[in-house]
C-alpha positions as CSV (number, residue, x, y, z in Angstrom):
1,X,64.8,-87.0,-31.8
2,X,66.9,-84.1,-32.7
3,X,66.3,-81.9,-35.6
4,X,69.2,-79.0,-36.3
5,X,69.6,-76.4,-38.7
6,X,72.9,-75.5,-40.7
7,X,74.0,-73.4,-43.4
8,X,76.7,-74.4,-45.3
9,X,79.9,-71.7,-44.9
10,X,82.7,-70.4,-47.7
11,X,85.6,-72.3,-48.4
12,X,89.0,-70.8,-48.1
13,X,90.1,-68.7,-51.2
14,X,86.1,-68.6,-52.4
15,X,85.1,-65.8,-54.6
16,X,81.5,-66.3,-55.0
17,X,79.4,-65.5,-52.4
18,X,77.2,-68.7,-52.3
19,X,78.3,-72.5,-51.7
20,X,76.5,-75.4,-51.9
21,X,77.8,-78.9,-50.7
22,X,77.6,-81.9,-52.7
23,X,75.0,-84.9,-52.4
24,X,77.6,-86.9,-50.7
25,X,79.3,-84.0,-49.0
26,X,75.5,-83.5,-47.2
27,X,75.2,-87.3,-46.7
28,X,78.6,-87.7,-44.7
29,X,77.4,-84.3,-42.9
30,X,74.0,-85.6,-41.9
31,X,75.7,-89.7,-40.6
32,X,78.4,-87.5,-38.7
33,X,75.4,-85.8,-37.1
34,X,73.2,-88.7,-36.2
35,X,76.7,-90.0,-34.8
36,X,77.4,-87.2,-32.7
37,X,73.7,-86.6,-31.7
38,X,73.3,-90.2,-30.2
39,X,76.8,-90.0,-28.4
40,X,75.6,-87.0,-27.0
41,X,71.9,-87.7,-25.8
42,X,72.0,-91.4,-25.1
43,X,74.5,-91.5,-22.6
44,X,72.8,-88.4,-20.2
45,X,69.9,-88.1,-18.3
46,X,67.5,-85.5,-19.3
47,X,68.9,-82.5,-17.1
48,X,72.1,-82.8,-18.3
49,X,70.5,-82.8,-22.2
50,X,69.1,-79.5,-21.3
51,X,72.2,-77.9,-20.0
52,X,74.1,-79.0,-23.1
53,X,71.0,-77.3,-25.4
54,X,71.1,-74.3,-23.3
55,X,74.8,-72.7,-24.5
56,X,74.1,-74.5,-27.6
57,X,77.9,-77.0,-27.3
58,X,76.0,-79.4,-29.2
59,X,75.8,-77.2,-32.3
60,X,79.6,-76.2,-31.8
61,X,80.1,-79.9,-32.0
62,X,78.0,-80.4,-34.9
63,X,80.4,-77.6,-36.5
64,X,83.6,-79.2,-35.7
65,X,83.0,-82.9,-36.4
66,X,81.8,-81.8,-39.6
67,X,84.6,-79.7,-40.3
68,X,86.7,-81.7,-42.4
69,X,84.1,-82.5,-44.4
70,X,82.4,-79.0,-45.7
71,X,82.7,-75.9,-43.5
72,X,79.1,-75.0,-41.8
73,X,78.2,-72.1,-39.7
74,X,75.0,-70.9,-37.8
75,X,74.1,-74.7,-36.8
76,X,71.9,-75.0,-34.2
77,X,69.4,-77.1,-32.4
78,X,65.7,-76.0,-33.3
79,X,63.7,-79.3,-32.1
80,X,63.9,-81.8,-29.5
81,X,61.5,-84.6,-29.1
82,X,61.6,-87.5,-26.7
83,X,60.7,-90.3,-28.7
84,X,60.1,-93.2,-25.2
85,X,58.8,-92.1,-22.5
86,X,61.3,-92.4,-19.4
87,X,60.7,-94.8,-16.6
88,X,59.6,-93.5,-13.6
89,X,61.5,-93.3,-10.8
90,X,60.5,-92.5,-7.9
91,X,63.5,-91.2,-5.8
92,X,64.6,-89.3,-8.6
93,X,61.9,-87.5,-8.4
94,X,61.4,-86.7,-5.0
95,X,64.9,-85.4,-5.3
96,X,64.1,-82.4,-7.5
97,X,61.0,-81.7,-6.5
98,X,62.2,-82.0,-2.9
99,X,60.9,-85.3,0.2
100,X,59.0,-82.0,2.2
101,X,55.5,-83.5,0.6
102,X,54.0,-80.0,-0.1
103,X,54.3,-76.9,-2.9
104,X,57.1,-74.5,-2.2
105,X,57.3,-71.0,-3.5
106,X,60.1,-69.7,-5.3
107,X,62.1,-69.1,-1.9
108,X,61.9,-72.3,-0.6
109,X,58.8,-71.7,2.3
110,X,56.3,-74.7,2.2
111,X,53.2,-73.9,1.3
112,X,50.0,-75.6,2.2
113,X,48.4,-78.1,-0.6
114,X,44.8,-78.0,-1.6
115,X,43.9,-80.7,1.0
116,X,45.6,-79.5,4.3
117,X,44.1,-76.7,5.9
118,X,46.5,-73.7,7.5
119,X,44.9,-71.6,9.9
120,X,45.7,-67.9,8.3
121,X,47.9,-65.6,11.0
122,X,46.5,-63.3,13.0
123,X,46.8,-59.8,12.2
124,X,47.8,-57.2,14.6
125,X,46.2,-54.0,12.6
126,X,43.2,-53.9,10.2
């Protein structure tokens, strides 16, 4: 699931300073949302969800597929929730987290899990 926040923006030629959008006006906005929400989660994988959330493009679609309808401004993604977990699969897995079998450190060196043991180097001074 993915909850977003809008505000609704000024028409063109608008005096006042606040605009609201009609019942059916919000209705359309919210199906055009759902619409573009699943088109845009359901066909990617989770990594590729969270480097569409990062620039926030989703909410810059939200804003131009609903632009016809009423003008919005400042939308933005606030929650995202996975609703099933994924199956797991195993080779996936072992390709981000790497086929080495151990922890590695932000470098990249291997470092030794709680059940191996690594004889510490020796040291030349004390």
């Amino acid at each position: 699931a993915v909850v977003s926040t809008q505000s609704t923006g000024k028409l063109p030629k608008q005096i006042k300073k606040t605009s609201y959008a009609q019942r059916s006006q919000v209705r359309a906005i919210r199906r055009k949302m759902k619409d573009t929400m699943t088109k845009q989660v359901a066909g990617d994988d989770l990594m590729a969800l969270v480097h569409k959330l990062i620039p926030d493009s989703i909410g810059k679609d939200f804003e131009k597929e609903c632009l016809d309808i009423y003008p919005l401004h400042d939308v933005h993604v606030r929650k995202v929730k996975v609703l099933k977990k994924p199956m797991l699969d195993l080779g996936r897995l072992m390709d981000l987290h790497g086929e080495m079998g151990g922890a590695t450190v932000e470098m990249g060196e291997i470092v030794a899990t709680a059940n191996e043991f690594v004889e510490p180097q020796v040291q030349e001074s004390v």
